[in-house]
Backbone as ProteinMPNN parsed JSONL, in Angstrom:
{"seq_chain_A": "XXXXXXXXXXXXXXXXXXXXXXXXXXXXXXXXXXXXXXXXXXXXXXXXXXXXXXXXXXXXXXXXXXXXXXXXXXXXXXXXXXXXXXXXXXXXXXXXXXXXXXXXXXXXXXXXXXXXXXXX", "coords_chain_A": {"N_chain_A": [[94.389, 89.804, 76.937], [94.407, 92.951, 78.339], [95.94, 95.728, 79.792], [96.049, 98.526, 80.938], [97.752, 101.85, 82.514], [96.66, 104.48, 84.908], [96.825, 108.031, 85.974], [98.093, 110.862, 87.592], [100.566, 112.987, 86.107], [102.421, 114.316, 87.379], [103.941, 115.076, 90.19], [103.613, 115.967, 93.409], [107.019, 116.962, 95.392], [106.673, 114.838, 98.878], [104.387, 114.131, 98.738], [101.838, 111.942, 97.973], [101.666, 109.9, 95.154], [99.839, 108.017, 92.905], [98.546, 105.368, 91.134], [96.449, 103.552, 88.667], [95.8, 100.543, 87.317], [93.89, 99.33, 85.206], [92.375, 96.241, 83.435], [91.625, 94.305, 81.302], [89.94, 91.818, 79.239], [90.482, 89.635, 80.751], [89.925, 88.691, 84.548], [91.153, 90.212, 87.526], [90.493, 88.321, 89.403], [91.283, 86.01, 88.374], [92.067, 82.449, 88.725], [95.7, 81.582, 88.744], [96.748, 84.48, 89.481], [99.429, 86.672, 89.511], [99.374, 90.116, 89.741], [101.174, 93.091, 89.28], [102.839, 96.212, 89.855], [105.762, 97.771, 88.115], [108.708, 99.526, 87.705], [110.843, 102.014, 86.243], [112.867, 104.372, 86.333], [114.643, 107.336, 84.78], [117.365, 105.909, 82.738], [117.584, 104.076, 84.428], [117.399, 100.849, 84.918], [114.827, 98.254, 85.177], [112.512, 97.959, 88.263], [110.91, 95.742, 90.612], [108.005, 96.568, 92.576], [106.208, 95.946, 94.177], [103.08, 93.318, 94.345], [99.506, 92.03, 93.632], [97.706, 89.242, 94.607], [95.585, 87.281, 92.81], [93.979, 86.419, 95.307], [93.862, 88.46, 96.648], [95.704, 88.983, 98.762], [99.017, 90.57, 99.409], [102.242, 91.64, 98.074], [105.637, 93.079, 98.673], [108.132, 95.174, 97.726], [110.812, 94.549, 99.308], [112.68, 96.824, 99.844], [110.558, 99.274, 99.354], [108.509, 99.592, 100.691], [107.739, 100.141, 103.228], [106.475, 102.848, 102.134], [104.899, 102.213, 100.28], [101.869, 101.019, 99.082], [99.099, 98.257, 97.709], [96.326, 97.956, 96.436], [92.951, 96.643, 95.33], [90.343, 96.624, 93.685], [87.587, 95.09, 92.677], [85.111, 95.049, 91.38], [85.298, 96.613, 89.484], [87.402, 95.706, 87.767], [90.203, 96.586, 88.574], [92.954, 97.842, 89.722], [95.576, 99.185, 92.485], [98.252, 101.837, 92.512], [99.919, 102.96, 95.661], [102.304, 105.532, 96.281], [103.371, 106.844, 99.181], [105.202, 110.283, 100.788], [106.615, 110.926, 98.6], [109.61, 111.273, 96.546], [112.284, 113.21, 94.375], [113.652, 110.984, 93.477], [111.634, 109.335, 92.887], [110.581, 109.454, 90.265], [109.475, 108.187, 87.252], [108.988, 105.735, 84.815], [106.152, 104.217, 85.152], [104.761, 100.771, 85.04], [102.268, 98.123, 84.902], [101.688, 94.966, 85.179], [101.165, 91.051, 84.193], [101.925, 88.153, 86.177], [102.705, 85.158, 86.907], [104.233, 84.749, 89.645], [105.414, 86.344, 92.328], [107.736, 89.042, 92.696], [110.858, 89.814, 90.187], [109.287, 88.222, 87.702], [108.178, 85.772, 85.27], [106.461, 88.15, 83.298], [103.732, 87.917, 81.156], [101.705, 90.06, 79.877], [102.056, 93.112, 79.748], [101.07, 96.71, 80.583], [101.55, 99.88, 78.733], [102.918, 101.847, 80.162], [103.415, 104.244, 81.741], [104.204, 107.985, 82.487], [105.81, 109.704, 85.097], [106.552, 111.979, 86.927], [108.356, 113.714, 90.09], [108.237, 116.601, 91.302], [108.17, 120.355, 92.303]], "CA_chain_A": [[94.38, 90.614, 78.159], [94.992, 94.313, 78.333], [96.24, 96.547, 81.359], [96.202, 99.987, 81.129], [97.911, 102.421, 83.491], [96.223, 105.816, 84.721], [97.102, 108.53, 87.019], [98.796, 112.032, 87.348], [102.05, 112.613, 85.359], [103.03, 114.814, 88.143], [103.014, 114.705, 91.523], [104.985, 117.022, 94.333], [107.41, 115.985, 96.863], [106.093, 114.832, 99.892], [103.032, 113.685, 98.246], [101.385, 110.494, 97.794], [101.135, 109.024, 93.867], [97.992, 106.962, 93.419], [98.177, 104.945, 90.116], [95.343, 102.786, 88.563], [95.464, 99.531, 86.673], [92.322, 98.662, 84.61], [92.213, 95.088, 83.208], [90.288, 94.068, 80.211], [90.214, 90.629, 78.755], [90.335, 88.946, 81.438], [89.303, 88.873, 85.39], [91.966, 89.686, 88.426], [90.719, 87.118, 90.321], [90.746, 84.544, 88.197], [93.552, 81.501, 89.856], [96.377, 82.133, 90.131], [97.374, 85.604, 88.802], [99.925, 88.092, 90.002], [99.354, 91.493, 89.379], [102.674, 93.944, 89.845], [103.518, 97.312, 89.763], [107.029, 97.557, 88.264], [108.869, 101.49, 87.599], [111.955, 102.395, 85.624], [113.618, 105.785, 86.24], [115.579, 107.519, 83.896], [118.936, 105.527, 82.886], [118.107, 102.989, 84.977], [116.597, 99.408, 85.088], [113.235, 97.715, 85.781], [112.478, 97.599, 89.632], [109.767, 95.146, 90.549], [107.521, 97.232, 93.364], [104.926, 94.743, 94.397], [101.906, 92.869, 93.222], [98.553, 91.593, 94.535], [97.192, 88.038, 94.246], [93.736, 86.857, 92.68], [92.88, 86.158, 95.989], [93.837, 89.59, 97.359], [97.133, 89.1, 99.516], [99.946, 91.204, 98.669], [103.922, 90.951, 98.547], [106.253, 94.452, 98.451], [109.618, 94.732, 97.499], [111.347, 95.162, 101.136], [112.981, 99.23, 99.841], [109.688, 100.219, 98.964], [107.392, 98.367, 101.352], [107.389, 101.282, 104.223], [105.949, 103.636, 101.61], [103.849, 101.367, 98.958], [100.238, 99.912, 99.259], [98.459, 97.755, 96.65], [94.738, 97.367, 96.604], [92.276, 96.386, 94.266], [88.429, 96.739, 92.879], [87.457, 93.951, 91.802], [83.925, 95.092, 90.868], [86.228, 97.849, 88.072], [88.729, 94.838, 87.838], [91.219, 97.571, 88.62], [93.918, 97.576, 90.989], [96.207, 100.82, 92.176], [99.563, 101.537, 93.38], [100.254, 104.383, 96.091], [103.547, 105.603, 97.255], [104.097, 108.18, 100.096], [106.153, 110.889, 101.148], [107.575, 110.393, 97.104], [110.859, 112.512, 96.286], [112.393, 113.3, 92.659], [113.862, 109.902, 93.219], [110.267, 108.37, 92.705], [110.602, 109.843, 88.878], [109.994, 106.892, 86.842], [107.876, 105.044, 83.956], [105.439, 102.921, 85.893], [104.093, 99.927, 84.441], [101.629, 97.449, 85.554], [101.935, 93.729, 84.361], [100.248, 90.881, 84.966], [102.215, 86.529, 85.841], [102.23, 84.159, 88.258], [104.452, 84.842, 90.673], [105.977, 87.935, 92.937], [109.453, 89.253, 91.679], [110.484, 90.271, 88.588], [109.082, 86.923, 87.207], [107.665, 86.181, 84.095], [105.275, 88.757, 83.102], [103.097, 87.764, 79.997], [101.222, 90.947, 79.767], [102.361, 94.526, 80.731], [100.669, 97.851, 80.287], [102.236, 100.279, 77.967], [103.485, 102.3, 80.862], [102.692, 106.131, 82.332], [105.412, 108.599, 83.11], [105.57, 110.19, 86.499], [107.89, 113.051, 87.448], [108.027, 114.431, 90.995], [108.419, 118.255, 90.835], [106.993, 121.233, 92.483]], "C_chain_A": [[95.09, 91.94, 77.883], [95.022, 95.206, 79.463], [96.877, 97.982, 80.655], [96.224, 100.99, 82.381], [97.473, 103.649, 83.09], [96.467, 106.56, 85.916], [97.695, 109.649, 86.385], [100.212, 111.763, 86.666], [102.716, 113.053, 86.183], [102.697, 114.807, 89.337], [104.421, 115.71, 92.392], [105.801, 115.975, 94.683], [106.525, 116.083, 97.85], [104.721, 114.16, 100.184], [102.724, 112.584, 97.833], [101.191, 110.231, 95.967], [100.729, 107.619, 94.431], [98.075, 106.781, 92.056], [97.625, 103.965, 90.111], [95.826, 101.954, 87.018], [94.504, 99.009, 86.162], [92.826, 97.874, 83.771], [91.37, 95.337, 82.446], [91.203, 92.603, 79.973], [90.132, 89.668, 79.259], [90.726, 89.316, 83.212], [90.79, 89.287, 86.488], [92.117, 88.847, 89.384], [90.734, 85.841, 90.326], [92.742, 84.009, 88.947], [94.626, 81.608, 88.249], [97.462, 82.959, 89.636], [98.005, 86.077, 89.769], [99.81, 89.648, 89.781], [100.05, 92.797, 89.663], [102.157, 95.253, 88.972], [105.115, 97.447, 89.561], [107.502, 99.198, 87.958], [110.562, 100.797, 86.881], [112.587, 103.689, 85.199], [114.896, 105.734, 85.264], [116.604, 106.97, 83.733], [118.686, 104.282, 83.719], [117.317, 101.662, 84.839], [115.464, 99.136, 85.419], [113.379, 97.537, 87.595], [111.043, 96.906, 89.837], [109.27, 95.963, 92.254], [106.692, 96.311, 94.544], [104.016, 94.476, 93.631], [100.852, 92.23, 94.416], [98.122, 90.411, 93.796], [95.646, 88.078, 93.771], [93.383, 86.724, 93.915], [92.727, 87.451, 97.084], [95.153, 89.699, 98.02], [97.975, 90.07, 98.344], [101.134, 91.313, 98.712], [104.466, 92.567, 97.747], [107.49, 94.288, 98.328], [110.488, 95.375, 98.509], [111.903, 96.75, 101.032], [112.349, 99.484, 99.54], [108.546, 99.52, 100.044], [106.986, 99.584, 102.593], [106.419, 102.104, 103.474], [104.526, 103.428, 100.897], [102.924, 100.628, 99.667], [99.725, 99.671, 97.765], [97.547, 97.436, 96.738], [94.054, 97.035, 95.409], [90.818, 96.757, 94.228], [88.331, 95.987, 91.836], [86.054, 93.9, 91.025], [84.54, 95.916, 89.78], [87.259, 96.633, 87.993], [89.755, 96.082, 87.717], [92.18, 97.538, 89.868], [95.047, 99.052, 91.266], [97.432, 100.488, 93.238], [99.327, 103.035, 94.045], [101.418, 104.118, 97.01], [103.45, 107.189, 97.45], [105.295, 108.494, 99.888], [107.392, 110.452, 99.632], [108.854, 111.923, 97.005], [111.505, 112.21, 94.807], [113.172, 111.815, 92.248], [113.281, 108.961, 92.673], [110.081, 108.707, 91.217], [110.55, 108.69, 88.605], [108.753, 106.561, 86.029], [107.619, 104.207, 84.902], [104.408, 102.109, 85.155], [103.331, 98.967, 85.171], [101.895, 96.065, 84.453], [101.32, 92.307, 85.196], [101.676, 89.063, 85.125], [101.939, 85.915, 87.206], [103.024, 83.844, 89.183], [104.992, 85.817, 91.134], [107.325, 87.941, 92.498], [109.235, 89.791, 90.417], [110.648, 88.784, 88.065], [108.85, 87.252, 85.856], [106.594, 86.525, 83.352], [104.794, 88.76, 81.278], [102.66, 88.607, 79.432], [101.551, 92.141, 80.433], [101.319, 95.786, 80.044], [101.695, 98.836, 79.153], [103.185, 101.569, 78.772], [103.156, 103.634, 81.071], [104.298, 106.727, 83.082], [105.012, 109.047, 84.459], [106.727, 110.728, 86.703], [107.529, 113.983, 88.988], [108.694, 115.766, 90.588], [108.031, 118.877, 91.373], [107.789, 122.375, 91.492]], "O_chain_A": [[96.172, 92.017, 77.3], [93.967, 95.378, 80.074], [97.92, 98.236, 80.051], [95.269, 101.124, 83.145], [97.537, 104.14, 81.963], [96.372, 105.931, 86.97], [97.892, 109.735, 85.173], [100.834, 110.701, 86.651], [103.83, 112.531, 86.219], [101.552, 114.613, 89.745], [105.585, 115.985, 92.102], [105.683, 114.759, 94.532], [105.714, 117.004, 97.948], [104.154, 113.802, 101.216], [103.6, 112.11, 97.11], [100.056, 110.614, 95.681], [100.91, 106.796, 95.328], [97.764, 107.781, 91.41], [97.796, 103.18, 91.044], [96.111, 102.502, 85.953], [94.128, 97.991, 86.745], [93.756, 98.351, 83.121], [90.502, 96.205, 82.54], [92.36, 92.289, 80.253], [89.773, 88.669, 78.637], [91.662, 90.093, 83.399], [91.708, 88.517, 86.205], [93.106, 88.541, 90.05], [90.515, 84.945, 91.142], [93.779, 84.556, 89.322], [94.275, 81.682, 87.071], [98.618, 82.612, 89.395], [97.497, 86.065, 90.89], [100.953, 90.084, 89.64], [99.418, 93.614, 90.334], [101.461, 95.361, 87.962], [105.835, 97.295, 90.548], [106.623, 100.059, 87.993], [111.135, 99.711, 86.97], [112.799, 104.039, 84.037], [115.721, 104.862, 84.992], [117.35, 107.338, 84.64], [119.574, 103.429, 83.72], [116.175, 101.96, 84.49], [114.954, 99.992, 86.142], [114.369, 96.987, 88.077], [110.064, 97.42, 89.297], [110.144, 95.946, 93.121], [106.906, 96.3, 95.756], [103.846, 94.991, 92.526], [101.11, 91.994, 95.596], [98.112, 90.41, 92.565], [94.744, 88.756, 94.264], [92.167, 86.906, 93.974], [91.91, 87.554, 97.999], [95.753, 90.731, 97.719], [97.804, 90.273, 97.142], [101.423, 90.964, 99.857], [104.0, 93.086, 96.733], [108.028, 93.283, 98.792], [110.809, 96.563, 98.505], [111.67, 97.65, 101.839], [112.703, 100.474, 98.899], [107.707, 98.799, 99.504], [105.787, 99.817, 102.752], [105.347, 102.196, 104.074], [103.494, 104.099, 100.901], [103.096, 99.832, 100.59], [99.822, 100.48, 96.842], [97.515, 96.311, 97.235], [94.698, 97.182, 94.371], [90.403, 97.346, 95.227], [88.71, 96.035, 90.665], [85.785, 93.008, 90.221], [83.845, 95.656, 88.797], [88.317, 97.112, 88.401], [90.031, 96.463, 86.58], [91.809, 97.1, 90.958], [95.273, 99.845, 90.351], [97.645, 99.661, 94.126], [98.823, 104.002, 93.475], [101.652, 103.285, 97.885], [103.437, 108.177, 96.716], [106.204, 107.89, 99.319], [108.503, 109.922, 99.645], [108.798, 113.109, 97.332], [111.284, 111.171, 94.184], [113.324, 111.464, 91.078], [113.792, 107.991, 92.112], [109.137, 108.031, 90.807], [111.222, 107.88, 89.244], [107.64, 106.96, 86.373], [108.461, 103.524, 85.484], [103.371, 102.602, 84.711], [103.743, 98.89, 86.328], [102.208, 96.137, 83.265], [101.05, 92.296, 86.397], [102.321, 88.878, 84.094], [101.211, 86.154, 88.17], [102.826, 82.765, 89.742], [105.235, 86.577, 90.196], [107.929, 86.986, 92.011], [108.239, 90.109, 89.768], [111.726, 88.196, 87.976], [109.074, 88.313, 85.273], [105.844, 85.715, 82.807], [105.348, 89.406, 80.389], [102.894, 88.5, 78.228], [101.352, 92.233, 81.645], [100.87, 95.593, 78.915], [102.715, 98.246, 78.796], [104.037, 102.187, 78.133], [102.389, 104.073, 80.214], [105.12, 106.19, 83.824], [103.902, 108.751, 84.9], [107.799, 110.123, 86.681], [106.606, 114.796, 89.027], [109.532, 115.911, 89.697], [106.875, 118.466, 91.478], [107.251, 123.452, 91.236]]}, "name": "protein", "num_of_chains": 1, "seq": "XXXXXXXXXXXXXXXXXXXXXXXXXXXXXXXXXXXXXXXXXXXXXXXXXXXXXXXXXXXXXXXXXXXXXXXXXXXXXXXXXXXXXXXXXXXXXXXXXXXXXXXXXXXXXXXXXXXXXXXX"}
């Protein structure tokens, strides 16, 4: 299985980032995957964001949950993260990864990660 993240490197304040997860190897809906969005700004630690289930439901990590949506396309097995109203706080390697349950569990497969710097 391989997950590759895609999207702008930059993005304003104020402005929505919209990153994309494409899957190879194997399906997102097969039972009974998780599929997360996790980020790691400069200096600091992994934060688990949310993730969406094979069967579609989705679980947010309660300080990002006002802002963050997780959808999918399951005909592109692809899945995308978007966070509003982002500020230079939202700076951060974002990775996608794939296990079997919400949290920072234990993710078998991650992406190789995409920078993202807010800026104008």
């Amino acid at each position: 299985v391989q997950l590759q993240e895609s999207g702008p490197g930059l993005v304003k304040p104020s402005q929505t980032l919209s990153l994309t997860c494409t899957v190879s190897g194997g399906s997102i809906t097969t039972n009974y995957y998780y599929w997360s969005w996790i980020r790691q700004p400069p200096g600091k630690g992994l934060e688990w964001m949310g993730a969406i289930t094979y069967s579609g439901s989705t679980y947010y990590s309660p300080s990002l949950k006002s802002r963050t949506s997780i959808s999918r396309d399951t005909s592109n097995n692809q899945f995308t993260l978007q966070v509003s109203s982002v500020t230079p706080e939202d700076t951060a390697v974002y990775y996608c990864a794939r296990s079997m349950d919400w949290g920072m569990s234990d993710f078998d497969y991650w992406g190789q990660g995409t920078q993202v710097t807010v800026s104008s």
